[in-house]
N, C-alpha and C positions, 0 to 999 in steps of 0.2 A: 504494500500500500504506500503511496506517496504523498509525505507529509510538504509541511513548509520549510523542514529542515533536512529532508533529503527523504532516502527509504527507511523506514521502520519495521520491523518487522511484527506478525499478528499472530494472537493464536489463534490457531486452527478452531480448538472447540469455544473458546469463546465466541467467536465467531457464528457456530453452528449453534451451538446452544442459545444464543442470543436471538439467534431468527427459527426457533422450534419451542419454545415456551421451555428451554433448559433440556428438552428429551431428544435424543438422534434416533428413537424407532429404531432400539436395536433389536425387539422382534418381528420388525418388519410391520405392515399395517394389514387387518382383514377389511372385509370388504363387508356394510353397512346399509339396508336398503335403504332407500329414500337419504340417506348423509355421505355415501361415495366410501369411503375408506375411515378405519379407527385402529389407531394406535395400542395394541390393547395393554402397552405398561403407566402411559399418561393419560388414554381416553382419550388422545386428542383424535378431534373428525376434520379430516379434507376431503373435500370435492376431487376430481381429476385435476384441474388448476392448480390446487391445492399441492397436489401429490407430484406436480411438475415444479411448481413454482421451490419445492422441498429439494427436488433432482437439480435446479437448476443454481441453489444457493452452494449444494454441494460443487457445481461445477464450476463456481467464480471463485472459492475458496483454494481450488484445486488450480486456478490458472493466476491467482494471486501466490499462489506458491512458485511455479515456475517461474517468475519473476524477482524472487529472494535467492533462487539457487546461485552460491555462488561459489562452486566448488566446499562449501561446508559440509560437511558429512549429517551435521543434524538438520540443515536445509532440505539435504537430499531425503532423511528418512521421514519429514513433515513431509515430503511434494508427494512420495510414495505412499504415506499413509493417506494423505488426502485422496489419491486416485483410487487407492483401494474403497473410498468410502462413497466416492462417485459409481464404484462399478457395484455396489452393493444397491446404493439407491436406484440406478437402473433396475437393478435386477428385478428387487420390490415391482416395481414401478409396471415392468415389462409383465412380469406375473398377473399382476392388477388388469393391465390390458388384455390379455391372451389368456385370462382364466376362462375353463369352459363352463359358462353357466348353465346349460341345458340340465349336465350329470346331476343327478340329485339324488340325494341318500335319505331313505326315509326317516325323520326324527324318532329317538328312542324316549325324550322326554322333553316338554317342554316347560318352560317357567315364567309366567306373566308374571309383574308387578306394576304395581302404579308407583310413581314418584312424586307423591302431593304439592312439594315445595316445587317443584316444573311444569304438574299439571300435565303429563304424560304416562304412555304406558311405555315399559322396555318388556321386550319376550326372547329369552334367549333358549335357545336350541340347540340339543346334547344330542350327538349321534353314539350310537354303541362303533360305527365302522372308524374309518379316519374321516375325517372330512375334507372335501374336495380345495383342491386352491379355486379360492373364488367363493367356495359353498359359503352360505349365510347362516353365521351364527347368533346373529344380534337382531335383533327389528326394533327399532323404535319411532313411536306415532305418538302425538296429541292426542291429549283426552277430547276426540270432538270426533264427531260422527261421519264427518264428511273426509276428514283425513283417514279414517279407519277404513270406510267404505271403500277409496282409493285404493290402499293394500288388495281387498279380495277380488279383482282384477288383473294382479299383480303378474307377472310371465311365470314367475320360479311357485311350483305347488308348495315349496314351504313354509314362503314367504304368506301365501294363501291361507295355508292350513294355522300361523301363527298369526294373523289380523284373525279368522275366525274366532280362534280362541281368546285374542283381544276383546274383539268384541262381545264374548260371554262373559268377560269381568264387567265389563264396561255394565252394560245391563243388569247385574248384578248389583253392582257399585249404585246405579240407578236408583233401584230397586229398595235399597236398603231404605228400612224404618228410621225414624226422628231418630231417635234416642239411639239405635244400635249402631255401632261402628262400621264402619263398611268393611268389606274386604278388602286389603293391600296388596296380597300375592294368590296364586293358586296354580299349580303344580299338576300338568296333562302327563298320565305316563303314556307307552305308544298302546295298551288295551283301550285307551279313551281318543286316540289320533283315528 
């Protein structure tokens, strides 16, 4: 980087940390209906934009190294660990694009909750197999009927089969008398899918 007093040189994960809310997605990001991709060690959600604009901060950091190398040996192991971190976020990146969404495994359990304080539902989806690159494990929707309704149109039957079950809490949740608490969670095994 080129200051007013000549080159300086940066760190790398400052750098990175700084433009990823402190997390580099070292296990990679899953794929999220309706929010694009989630981080699943910080929760953080990007769109595709998102998930390029992630590939593309790694690859200014990586050509901000090349311009420090100057025959230093710790220059050179910066500019090579940066490139390593560019071919990683590719990779993420590339998996995200070219995951086959069609494959689907049928869920072994499912687990709706509301989140009061957001005013949504999250329903996350347990397979007994592995689950697919790309496969969804997370669904999350507004507690509002019109975003629910959205999901059961959905392409992926899982994504399908978990706004249904969404929306049996949801009704529920409805339902509930003055006085009684509603329901928060409730737990589909695959005898009830």
């Amino acid at each position: 980087m080129r200051s007013r007093l000549g080159w300086k040189r940066v760190n790398y994960m400052t750098i990175m940390e700084k433009n990823s809310n402190n997390c580099l997605h070292p296990e990679g990001l899953r794929v999220v209906v309706g929010l694009g991709s989630r981080c699943p060690a910080c929760e953080e959600r990007l769109d595709d934009a998102g998930v390029a604009r992630w590939v593309r901060e790694a690859e200014s950091a990586r050509d901000e190294a090349y311009s420090m190398v100057e025959g230093d040996e710790f220059s050179r192991i910066a500019c090579e660990e940066r490139q390593r971190e560019v071919y990683r976020r590719r990779k993420v990146m590339y998996e995200l694009q070219n995951a086959p969404r069609m494959v689907t495994r049928r869920p072994e359990m499912l687990l709706v909750t509301y989140d009061l304080r957001r005013d949504r539902y999250e329903c996350r989806i347990f397979y007994k197999e592995r689950r697919t690159a790309g496969g969804t494990d997370l669904v999350i929707v507004d507690a509002v009927e019109g975003e629910i309704s959205k999901l059961l149109v959905h392409a992926d039957p899982n994504v399908r089969l978990a706004a249904e079950k969404v929306e049996e809490l949801h009704e529920l949740r409805s339902k509930a008398f003055a006085g009684e608490p509603a329901l928060a969670r409730r737990v589909f095994y695959a005898s009830e899918l």
